[in-house]
DOPADO-231376 format. One line per field, with one value per residue (C-alpha): x, y, z; residue in one letter. Coordinates in steps of 0.25 Angstrom, whole numbers, padded with zeros to 4 digits, always signed. Layout:
REM residues N
X <- (X_...)
Y <- (Y_...)
Z <- (Z_...)
residu <- (A_...)
REM end
This chain:
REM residues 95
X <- (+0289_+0294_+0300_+0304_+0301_+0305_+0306_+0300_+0311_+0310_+0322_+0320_+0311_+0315_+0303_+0316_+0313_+0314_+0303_+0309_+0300_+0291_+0302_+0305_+0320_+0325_+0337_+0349_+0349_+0333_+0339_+0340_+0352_+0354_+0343_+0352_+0361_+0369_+0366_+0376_+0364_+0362_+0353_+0353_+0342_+0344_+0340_+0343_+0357_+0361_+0354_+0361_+0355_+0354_+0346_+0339_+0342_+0331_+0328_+0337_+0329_+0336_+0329_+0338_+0343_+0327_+0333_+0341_+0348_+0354_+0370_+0372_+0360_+0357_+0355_+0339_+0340_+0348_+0337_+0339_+0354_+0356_+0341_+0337_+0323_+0317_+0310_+0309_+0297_+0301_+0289_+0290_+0279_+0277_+0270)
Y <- (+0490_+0497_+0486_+0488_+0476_+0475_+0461_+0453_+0457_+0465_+0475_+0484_+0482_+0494_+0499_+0511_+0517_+0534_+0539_+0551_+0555_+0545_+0533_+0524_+0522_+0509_+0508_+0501_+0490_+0487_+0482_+0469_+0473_+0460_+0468_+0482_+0483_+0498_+0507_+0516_+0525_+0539_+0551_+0563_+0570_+0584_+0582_+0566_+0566_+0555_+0543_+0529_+0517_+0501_+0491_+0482_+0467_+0458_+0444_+0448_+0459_+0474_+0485_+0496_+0508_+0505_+0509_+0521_+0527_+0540_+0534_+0550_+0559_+0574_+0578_+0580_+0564_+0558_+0547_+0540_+0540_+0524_+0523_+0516_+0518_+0511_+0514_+0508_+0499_+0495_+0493_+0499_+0495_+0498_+0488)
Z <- (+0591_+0577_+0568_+0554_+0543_+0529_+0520_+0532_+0541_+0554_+0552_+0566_+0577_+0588_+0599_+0600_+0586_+0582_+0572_+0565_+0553_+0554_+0554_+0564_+0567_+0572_+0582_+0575_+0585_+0582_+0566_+0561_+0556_+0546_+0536_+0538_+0526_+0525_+0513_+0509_+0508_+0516_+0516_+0524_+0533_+0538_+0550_+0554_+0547_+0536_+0536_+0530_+0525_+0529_+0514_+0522_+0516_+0522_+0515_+0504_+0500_+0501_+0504_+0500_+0511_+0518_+0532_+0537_+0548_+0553_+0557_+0563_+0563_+0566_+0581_+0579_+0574_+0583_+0588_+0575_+0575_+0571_+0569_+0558_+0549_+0536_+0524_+0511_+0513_+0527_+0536_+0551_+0560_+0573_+0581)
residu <- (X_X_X_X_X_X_X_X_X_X_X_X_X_X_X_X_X_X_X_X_X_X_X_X_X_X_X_X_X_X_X_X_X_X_X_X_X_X_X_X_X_X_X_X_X_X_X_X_X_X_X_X_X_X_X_X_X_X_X_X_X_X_X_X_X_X_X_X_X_X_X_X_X_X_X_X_X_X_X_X_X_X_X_X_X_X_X_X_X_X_X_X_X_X_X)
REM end
């Protein structure tokens, strides 16, 4: 089952994931949404729509805008609509 770790913490665990482009995207309701902090951060994909940003704060350590998700996306995305994936040294591992 994909899980997503950073600092020691497990931050998603979902066997309901999306790959898109070679990430894997969590269900909202797979978070442990006490590590979830939100960015004011946002960028924009032609094709998914514009993403938005969660820091994740784990042990006192922040890990600034290291998750994303698509709120609204473009028809051609729309599995990931909520969905959130990571970056930024976070490590996904499918066991």
């Amino acid at each position: 089952m994909p899980k997503a770790m950073w600092n020691g913490a497990v931050l998603a665990e979902s066997r309901n994931c999306q790959s898109v482009e070679g990430n894997c995207y969590f269900p909202p309701e797979a978070l442990a949404k006490e590590y979830f902090v939100d960015s004011p951060t946002t960028s924009v994909c032609p094709w998914k729509g514009t993403a938005r940003y969660y820091d994740l704060n784990v042990n006192g350590a922040v890990n600034k805008d290291a998750a994303w998700y698509y709120p609204e996306t473009k028809e051609a995305a729309n599995k990931i609509r909520g969905y959130v994936a990571f970056w930024k040294g976070v490590v996904v591992e499918n066991e």
